[in-house]
C-alpha positions as CSV (number, residue, x, y, z in Angstrom):
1,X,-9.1,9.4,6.9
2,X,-8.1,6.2,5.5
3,X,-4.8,7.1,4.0
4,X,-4.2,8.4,7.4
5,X,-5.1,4.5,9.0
6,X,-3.0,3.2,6.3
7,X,-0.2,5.1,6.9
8,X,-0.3,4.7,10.4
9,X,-0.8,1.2,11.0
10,X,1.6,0.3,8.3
11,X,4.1,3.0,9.4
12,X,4.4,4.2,5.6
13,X,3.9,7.1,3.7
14,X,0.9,7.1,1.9
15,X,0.1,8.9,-1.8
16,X,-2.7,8.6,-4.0
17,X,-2.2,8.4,-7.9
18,X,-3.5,11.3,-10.0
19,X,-6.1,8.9,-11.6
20,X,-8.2,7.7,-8.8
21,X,-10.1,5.3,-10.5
22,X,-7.1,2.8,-9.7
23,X,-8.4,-1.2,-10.0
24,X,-10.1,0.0,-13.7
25,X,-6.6,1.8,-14.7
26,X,-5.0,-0.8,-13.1
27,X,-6.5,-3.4,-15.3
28,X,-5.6,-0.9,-18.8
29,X,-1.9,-0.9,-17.7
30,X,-2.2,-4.4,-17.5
31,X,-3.8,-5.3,-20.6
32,X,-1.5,-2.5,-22.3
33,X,1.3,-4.5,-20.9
34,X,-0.1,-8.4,-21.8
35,X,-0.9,-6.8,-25.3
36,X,2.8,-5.7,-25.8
37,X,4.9,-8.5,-24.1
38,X,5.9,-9.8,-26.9
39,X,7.7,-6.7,-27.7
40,X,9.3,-7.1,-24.4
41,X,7.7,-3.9,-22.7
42,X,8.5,-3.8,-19.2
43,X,5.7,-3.2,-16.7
44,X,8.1,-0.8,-14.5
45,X,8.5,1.2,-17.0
46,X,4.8,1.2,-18.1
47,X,3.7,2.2,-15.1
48,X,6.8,4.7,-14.7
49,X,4.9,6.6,-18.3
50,X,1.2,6.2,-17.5
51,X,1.0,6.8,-13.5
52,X,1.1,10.2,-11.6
53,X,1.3,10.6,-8.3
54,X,-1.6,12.9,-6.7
55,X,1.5,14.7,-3.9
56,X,-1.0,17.0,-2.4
57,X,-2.7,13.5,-1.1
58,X,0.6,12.3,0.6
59,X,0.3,10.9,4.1
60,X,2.7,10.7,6.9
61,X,2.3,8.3,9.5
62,X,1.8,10.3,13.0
63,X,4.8,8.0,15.2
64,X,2.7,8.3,18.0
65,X,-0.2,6.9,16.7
66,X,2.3,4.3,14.9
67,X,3.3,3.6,18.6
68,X,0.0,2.6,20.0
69,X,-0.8,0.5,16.7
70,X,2.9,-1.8,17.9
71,X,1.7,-2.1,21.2
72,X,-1.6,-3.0,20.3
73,X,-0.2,-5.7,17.5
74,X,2.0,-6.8,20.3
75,X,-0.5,-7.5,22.5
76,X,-2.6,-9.5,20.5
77,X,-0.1,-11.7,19.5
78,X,0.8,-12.3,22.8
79,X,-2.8,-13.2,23.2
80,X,-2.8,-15.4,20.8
81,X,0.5,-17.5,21.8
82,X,-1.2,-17.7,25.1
83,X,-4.5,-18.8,23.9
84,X,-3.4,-21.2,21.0
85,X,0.1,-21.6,21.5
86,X,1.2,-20.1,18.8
87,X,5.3,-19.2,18.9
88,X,6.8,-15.8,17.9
């Protein structure tokens, strides 16, 4: 359900990596990467080794749905130019 909000209100597809505990693998491929900079590893590429994409999780945005968000987002800025002057 949230992938599908995400993709949605972003208007992006969404996909979920392989390993889904993400901010603690996250925080190895960085440490992997500050341990090795001075062998000029590049993070890209890091990543491009160590991360897999889970592609059975991939999410479309629905462009209807996308529609409605824009109209929505519209409005409230337009709501908020008119209630704090705020230009576009």
């Amino acid at each position: 359900m949230w992938r599908q909000i995400v993709a949605d209100v972003l208007d992006v597809e969404v996909v979920c990596p392989v390993v889904t505990e993400a901010a603690a693998f996250g925080g190895a491929i960085q440490a992997r990467w500050c341990d090795r900079r001075q062998g000029e590893v590049d993070l890209a590429a890091l990543c491009q080794d160590w991360v897999a994409l889970d592609e059975s999780t991939l999410t479309r945005p629905r462009p209807e749905v996308v529609a409605r968000y824009h109209t929505i987002y519209r409005h409230y800025r337009e709501t908020l130019a008119a209630q704090y002057a705020i230009a576009d």
